[in-house]
C-alpha positions in Angstrom: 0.0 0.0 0.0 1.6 3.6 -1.0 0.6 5.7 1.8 1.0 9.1 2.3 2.1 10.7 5.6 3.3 14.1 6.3 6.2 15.0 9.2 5.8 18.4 10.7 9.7 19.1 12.6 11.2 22.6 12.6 13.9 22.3 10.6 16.5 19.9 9.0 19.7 22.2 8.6 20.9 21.0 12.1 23.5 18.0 12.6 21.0 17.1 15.4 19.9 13.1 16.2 15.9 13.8 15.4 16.9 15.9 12.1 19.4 12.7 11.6 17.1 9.9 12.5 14.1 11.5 10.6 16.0 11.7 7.3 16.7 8.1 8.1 13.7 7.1 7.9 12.0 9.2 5.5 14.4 8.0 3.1 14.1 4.5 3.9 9.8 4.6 3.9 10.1 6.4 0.6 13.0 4.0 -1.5 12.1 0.6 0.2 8.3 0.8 0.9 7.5 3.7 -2.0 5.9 5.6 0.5 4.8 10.0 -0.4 6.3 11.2 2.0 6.3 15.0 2.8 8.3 17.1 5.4 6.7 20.3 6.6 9.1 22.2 8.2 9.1 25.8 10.0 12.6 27.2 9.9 15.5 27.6 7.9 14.4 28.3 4.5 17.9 29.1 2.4 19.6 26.8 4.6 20.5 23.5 3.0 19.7 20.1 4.6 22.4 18.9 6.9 21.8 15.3 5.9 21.0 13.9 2.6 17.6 13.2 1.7 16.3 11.0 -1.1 14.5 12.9 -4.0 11.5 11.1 -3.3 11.1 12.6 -0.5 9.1 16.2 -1.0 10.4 18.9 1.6 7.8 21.9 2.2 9.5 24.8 4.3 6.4 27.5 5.8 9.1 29.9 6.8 7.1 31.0 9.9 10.7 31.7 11.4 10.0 30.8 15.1 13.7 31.6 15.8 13.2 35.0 16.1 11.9 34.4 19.4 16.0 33.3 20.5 16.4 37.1 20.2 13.0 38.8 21.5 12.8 40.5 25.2 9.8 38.4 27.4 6.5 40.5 26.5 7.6 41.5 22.9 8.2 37.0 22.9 4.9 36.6 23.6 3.2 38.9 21.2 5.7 37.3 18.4 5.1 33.8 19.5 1.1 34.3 19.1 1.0 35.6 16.0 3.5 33.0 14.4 1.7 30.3 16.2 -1.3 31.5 14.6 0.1 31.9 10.9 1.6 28.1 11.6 -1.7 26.4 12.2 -3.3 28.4 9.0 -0.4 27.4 6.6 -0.2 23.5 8.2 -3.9 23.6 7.6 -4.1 24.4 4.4 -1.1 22.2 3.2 -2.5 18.6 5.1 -6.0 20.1 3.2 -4.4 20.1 -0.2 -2.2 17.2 0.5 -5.1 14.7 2.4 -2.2 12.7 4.2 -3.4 9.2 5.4 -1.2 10.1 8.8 0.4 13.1 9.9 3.6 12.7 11.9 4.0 15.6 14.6 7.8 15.3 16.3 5.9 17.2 18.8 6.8 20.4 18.5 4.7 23.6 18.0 2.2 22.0 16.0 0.9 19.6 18.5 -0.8 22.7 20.4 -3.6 22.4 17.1 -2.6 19.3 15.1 -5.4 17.1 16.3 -7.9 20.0 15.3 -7.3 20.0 11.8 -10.0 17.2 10.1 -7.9 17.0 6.9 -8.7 13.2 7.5 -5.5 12.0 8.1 -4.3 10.0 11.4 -2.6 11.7 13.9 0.9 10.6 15.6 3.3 11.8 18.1 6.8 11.2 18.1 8.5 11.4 21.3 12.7 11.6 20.9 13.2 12.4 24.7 12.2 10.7 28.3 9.0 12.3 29.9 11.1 13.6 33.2 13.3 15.3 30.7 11.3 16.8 28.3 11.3 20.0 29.7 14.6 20.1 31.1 16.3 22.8 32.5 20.3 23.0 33.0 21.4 22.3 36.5 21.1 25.9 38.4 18.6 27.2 35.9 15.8 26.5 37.6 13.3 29.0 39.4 9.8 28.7 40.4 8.2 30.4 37.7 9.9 28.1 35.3 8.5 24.9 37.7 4.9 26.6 37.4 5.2 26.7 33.5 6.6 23.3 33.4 4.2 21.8 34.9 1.2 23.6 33.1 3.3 23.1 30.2 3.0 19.2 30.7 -0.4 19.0 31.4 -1.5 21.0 28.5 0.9 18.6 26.6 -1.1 15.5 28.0 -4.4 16.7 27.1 -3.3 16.9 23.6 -1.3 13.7 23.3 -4.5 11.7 24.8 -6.3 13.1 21.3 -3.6 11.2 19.4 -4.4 7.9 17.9 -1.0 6.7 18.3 1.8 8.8 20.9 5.6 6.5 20.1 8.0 6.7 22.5 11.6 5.1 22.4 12.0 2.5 25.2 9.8 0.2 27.4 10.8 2.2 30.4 10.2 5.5 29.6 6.5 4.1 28.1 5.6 3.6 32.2 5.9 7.0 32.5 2.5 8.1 30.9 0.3 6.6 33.4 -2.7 8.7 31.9 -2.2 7.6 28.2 -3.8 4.5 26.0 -2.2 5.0 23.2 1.1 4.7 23.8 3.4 2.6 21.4 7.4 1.7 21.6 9.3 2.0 18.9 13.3 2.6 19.2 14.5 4.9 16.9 16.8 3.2 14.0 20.5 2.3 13.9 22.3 5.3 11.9 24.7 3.1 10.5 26.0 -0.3 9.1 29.1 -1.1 10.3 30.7 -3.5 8.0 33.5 -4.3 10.2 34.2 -4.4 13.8 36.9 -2.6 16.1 39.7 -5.4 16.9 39.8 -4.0 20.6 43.4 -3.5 20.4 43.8 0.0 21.2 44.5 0.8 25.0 42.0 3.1 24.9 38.3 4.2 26.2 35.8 6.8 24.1 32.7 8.5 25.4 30.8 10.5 22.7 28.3 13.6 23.5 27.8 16.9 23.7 29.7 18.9 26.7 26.5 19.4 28.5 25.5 18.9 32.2 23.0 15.6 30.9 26.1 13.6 29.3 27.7 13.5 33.0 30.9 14.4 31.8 31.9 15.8 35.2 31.1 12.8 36.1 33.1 10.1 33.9 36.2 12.7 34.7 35.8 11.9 38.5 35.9 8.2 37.8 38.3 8.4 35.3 40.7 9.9 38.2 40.3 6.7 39.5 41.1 4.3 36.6 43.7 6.1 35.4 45.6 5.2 38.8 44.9 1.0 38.6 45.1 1.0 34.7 48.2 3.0 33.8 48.7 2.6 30.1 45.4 3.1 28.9 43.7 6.5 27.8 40.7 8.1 27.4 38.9 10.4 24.7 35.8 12.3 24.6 34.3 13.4 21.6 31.7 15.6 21.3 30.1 19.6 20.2 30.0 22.0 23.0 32.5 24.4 25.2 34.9 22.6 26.9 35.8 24.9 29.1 34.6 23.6 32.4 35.7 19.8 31.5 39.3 21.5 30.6 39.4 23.3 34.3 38.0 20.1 36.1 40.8 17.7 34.2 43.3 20.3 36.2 41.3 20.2 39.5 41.1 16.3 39.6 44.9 15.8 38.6 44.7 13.6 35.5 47.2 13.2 32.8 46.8 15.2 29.9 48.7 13.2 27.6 46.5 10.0 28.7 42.9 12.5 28.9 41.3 13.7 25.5 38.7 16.2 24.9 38.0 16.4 21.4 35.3 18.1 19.1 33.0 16.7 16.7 33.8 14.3 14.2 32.5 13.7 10.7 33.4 9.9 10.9 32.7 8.6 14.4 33.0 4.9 13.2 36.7 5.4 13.0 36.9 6.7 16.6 34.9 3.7 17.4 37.3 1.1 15.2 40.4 2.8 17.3 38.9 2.1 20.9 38.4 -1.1 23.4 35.6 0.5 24.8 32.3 3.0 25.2 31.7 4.7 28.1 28.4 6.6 28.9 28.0 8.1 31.8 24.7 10.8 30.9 22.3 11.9 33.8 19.5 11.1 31.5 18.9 10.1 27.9 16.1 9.8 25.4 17.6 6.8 24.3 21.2 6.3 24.4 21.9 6.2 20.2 25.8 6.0 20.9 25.5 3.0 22.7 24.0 1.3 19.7 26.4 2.9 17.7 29.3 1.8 19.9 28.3 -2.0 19.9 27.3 -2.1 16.7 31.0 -1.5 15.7 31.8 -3.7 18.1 32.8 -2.2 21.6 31.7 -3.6 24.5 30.1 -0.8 27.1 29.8 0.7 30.4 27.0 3.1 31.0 25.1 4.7 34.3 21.3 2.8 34.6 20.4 6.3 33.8 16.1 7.1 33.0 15.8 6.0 29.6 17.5 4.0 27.4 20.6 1.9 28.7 18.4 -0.9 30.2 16.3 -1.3 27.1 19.7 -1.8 25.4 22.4 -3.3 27.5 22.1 -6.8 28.9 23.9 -6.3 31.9 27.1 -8.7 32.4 25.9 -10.0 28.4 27.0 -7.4 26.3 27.7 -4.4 28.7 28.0 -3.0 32.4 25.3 -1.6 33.6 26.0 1.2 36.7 23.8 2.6 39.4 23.0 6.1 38.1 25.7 9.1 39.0 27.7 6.6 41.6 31.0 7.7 40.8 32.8 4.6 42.5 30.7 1.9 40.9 31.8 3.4 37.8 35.3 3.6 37.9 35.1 -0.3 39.4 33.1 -1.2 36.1 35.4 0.0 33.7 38.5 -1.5 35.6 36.7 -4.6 35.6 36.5 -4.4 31.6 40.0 -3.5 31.2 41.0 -6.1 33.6 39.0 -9.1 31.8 40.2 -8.8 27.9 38.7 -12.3 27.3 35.0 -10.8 28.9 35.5 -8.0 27.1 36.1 -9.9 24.2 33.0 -12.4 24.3 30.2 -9.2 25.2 31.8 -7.4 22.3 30.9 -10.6 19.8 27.3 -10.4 21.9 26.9 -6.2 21.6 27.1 -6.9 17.4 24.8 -9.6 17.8 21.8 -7.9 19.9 21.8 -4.3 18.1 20.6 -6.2 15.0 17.3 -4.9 16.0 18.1 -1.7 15.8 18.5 -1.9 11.9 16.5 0.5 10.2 15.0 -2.7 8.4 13.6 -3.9 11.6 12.5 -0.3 12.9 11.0 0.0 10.0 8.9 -2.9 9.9 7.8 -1.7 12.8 6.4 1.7 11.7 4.9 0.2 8.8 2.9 -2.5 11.3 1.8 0.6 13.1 0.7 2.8 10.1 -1.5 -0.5 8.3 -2.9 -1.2 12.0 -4.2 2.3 12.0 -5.5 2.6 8.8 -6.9 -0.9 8.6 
C-alpha cells in the first residue's frame, strides 16, 4: 500500500539526532516501501539540509521563522510567539487540506498545540525523541519557580493533547511507564544510523565517550571516575568526543589531577565509526537520555560498554554482564570499578563485544522500519 504521511519538525539544517534519525527514515519509507512522503518544516528556508535526503522525498519549508523568538525581550516574545503560532496552524492547515495525508507525523513540537484540530482526514501521531522527566529540562542551576509553574502547566497542556492522538511513540519500554494517563502509547526505538561492515579489533589501549559537553552527558562525572582508573590501569587513555564548550571539562581535568597526555577532549567528528574502530571500549555516563543512540552505535561496531542505569535507554539496550555493564545512576565509584573490571578481563571483554554486534541487529533501520509500517497499516486498517 503507498501511503501518504506528512512529518511536521522545525527544521532539518541542524546536525542534530531527530533531524538525523528522521531523514533516516523518510528516506528508507520512501526507497524501500514507496511511500509519499512530505516534510513540513518551520525554519530555515535558504539553509541547505544537513543530511541527505532521497529525492522522493518532498520537503515543504512554511518559513514561519520561530527563531526569532531566540532574540525577543519576554513581552515582545509573547506577542511574536502568538502571531507566528497563529500563521503556523493556517499554513499547516491548508497544506495537510491540499495534500489529504493518510497520517500526519508531529515530532511534537509547536504544532501539536492544534494538530489534532485539523479534520484533513488523516491519522494523527506523536513522536517522542526524549524521556518524559526530561522533556522540559532545564540546566542544573537554571531553575526557578516560575519556570516549575510553566513546566508543569506546560505538561499537562501537553497531556491533554497527546491523549487526542491515535497513536503517541516513545523510544524505550521504560520510559512508556511513565504516561500513566495515556492509551495509546506505542514503543518503537529509533533506528541504527549506520551499518558497520567491520568491527573494532579492541586492540587500542583506549576508552571513548561520545556527547555533547552538557551537564546531561555526565561528563563531570566520567572525569571523576576516570581519576580513578587512570591510577589502577596505567597505560590506557581516554577520549571524549563531542560539540560543546569545553571549558569547564578542561578546568576540572586540572582540579582532579589527570594526565593530559593520557585524557582527551576532542570536538566533533564527521566519521565517528573510525573513533569507534580505534577504541576497546564506550563509556556513557549521561544523567538522562532519550535513548542512548551512541550505545547502539558503539556496539554495533563492536565495543563492548559501560553506561550509568540512567532514565531512559541503557536498560532497554544493554544486557547487563551479556553485552555491557550496567551502573547505578551518578555513583562515581561503581563506575570507575566497572570500567576496571572491563580492562581487567580482555577475554569478557572480548566475548560481550561478539554479543553487543549480535543484539543491536534490532536496531536496523530494516527492523525499525517494519515496525512503523505495522503501526501505520494497524491504523489505517
Amino acid at each position: 500500500m503507498r501511503y501518504k504521511i506528512v512529518y511536521c519538525t522545525p527544521a532539518l539544517y541542524m546536525a542534530g539526532g531527530v533531524e538525523r534519525v528522521l531523514t533516516l527514515k523518510a528516506n528508507y519509507f520512501a526507497e524501500h516501501f514507496g511511500y509519499d512522503i512530505t516534510i513540513i518544516l518551520t525554519e530555515g528556508k535558504d539553509k541547505p539540509l544537513f543530511y541527505p535526503l532521497s529525492d522522493k522525498v518532498k520537503v515543504i519549508n512554511l518559513d514561519i521563522g520561530f527563531e526569532e523568538l531566540w532574540t525577543c525581550s519576554f513581552l515582545k516574545k509573547v506577542f511574536v510567539y502568538l502571531k507566528k503560532q497563529y500563521l503556523f496552524k493556517k499554513l499547516l492547515k491548508q497544506e495537510l487540506l491540499r495534500i489529504r495525508p493518510d497520517i500526519t507525523v508531529s515530532l511534537l513540537r509547536r504544532e501539536i498545540n492544534f494538530l489534532t484540530s485539523i479534520n484533513d482526514g488523516s491519522k494523527k501521531i506523536g513522536e517522542l525523541h526524549v524521556n518524559r522527566s526530561n522533556y522540559r529540562n532545564f540546566e542544573q542551576g537554571d531553575t526557578n519557580v516560575i519556570k516549575n509553574l510553566f513546566s508543569k502547566f506546560w505538561m499537562n497542556s501537553l497531556v491533554r493533547n497527546l491523549k487526542r492522538l491515535d497513536k503517541f511513540v516513545v523510544l524505550t519500554e521504560e520510559d512508556s511507564h511513565n504516561w500513566t494517563e495515556l492509551d495509546n502509547v506505542v514503543v518503537i526505538p529509533d533506528p541504527l544510523t549506520f551499518s558497520s561492515l567491520s568491527i573494532s579489533p579492541l586492540s587500542e589501549k583506549r576508552v571513548i565517550s561520545v556527547g555533547r559537553y552538557v551537564y546531561q552527558k555526565g561528563f563531570d562525572l566520567l572525569l571523576q571516575s576516570w581519576s580513578k582508573v587512570e591510577k589502577e590501569c596505567p597505560d590506557w587513555n581516554l577520549t571524549i568526543i563531542g560539540q560543546g564548550n569545553r571549558l569547564e571539562y578542561d578546568s576540572l581535568i586540572d582540579k582532579l589531577h589527570v594526565d593530559r597526555s593520557r585524557c582527551k577532549l576532542m570536538g566533533p567528528t564527521d566519521n565517528i565509526q573510525d573513533e569507534y574502530m580505534k577504541s576497546s571500549l564506550l563509556v556513557m555516563s549521561s544523567r538522562f537520555e532519550g535513548f542512548g543512540m551512541v550505545l547502539v552505535e558503539a556496539m554495533s561496531c563492536g565495543l563492548p560498554v559501560v553506561s550509568f542505569d540512567c532514565p531512559c535507554g541503557p536498560k532497554d539496550i544493554i544486557q547487563d554482564h551479556v553485552d555491557g555493564l550496567l551502573v547505578e545512576k551518578g555513583n562515581v565509584e561503581k563506575l570507575s570499578e566497572a570500567i576496571i573490571w572491563m580492562i581487567h578481563h580482555p577475554e569478557q571483554r572480548k566475548a560481550m563485544a561478539n554479543k553487543a554486534v549480535e543484539n543491536v541487529q534490532r536496531f536496523r533501520i530494516d527492523q525499525i522500519a517494519e515496525k512503523w509500517k505495522f503501526l501505520f497499516e494497524t491504523l489505517l486498517a
